[in-house]
C-alpha positions as CSV (number, residue, x, y, z in Angstrom):
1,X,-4.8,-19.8,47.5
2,X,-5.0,-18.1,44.1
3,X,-1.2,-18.5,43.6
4,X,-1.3,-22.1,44.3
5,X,-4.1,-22.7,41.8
6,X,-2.0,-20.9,38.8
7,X,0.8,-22.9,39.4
8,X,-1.4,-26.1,39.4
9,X,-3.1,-24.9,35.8
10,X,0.3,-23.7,34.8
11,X,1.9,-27.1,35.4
12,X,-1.2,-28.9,33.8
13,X,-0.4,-27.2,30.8
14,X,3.4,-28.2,31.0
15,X,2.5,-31.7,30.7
16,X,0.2,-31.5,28.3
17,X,2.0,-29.9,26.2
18,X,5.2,-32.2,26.4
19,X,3.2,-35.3,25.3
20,X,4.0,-35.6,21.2
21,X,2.0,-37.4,18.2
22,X,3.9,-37.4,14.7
23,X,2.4,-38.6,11.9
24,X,4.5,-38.5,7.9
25,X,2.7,-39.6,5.2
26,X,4.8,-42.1,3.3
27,X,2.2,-43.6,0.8
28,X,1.8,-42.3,-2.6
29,X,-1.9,-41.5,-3.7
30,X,-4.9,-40.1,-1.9
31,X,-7.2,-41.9,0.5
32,X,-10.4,-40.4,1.7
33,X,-10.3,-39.4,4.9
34,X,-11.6,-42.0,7.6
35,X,-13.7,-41.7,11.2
36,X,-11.1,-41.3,13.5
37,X,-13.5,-43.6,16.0
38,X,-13.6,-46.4,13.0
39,X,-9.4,-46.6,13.6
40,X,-8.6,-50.0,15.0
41,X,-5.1,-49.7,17.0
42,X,-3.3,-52.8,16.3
43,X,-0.4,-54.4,17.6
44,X,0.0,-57.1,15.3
45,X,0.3,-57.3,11.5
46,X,-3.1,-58.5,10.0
47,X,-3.9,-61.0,7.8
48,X,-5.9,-59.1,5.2
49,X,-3.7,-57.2,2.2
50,X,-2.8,-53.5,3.2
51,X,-0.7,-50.2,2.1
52,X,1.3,-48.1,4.9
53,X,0.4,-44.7,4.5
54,X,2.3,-42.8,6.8
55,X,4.3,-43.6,9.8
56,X,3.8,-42.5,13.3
57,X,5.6,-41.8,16.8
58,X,4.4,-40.4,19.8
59,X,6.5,-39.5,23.3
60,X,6.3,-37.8,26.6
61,X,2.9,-39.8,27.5
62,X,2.6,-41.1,30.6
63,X,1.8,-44.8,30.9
64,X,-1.4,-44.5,32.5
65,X,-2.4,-42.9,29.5
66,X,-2.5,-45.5,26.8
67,X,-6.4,-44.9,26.1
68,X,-5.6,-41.1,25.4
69,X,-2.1,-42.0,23.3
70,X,-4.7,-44.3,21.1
71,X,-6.9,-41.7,20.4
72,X,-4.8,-39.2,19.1
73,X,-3.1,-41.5,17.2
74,X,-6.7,-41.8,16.0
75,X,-7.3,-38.2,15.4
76,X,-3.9,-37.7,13.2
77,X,-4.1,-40.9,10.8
78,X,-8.1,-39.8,10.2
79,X,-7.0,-37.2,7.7
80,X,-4.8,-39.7,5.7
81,X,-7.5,-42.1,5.0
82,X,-6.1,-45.0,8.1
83,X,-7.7,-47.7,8.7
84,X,-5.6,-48.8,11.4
85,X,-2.7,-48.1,13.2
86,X,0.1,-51.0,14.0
87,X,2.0,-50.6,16.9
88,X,5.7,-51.9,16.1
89,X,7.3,-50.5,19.0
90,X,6.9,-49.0,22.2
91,X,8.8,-49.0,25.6
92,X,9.4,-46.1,28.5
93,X,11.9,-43.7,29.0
94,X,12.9,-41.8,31.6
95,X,9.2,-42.6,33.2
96,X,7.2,-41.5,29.6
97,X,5.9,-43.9,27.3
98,X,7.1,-43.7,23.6
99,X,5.6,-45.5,20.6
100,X,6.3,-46.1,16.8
101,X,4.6,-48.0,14.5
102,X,2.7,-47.4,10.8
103,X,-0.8,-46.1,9.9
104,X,-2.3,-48.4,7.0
105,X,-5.0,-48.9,4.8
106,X,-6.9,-52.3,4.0
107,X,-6.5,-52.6,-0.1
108,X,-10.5,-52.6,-1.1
């Protein structure tokens, strides 16, 4: 019982630990850091003028985990000042989901 219950946590933490958010600042300057629940996740350009901060990449999600992906795509543009996140490109590979895209700031 116990044995099965270890392996159960021990794969739980497996793949968690495989799913990947990267985020490079690309931008020059300093933005103040934003509410990672104000991030809007985008996945169109906008209309309104904007500078890309940083760019970002995530892998190893699974695709019934979108909602999660979004937030911590949230949580790692929040120290760069984001106010959004544009999705350029996503797909699936080998069953995970993958996406790329830039985090940017609306010019005030």
């Amino acid at each position: 019982m116990w044995n099965r219950i270890i392996a159960l946590g021990i794969v739980s933490v497996i793949l968690v630990g495989c799913q990947q958010v990267s985020v490079t600042k690309t931008g020059k300057g300093f933005y103040e850091p934003t509410r990672a629940d104000d991030i809007q996740v985008l996945m169109t350009v906008p209309n309104k003028p904007f500078e890309e901060i940083g760019t970002i990449s995530t892998s190893m999600w699974s695709p019934s985990s979108e909602a999660k992906m979004h937030n911590a795509l949230r949580a790692k543009c929040a120290p760069l000042g984001a106010d959004a996140v544009v999705i350029t490109n996503s797909g699936l590979d080998r069953g995970y989901a993958w996406t790329s895209g830039v985090a940017i700031c609306f010019k005030k």
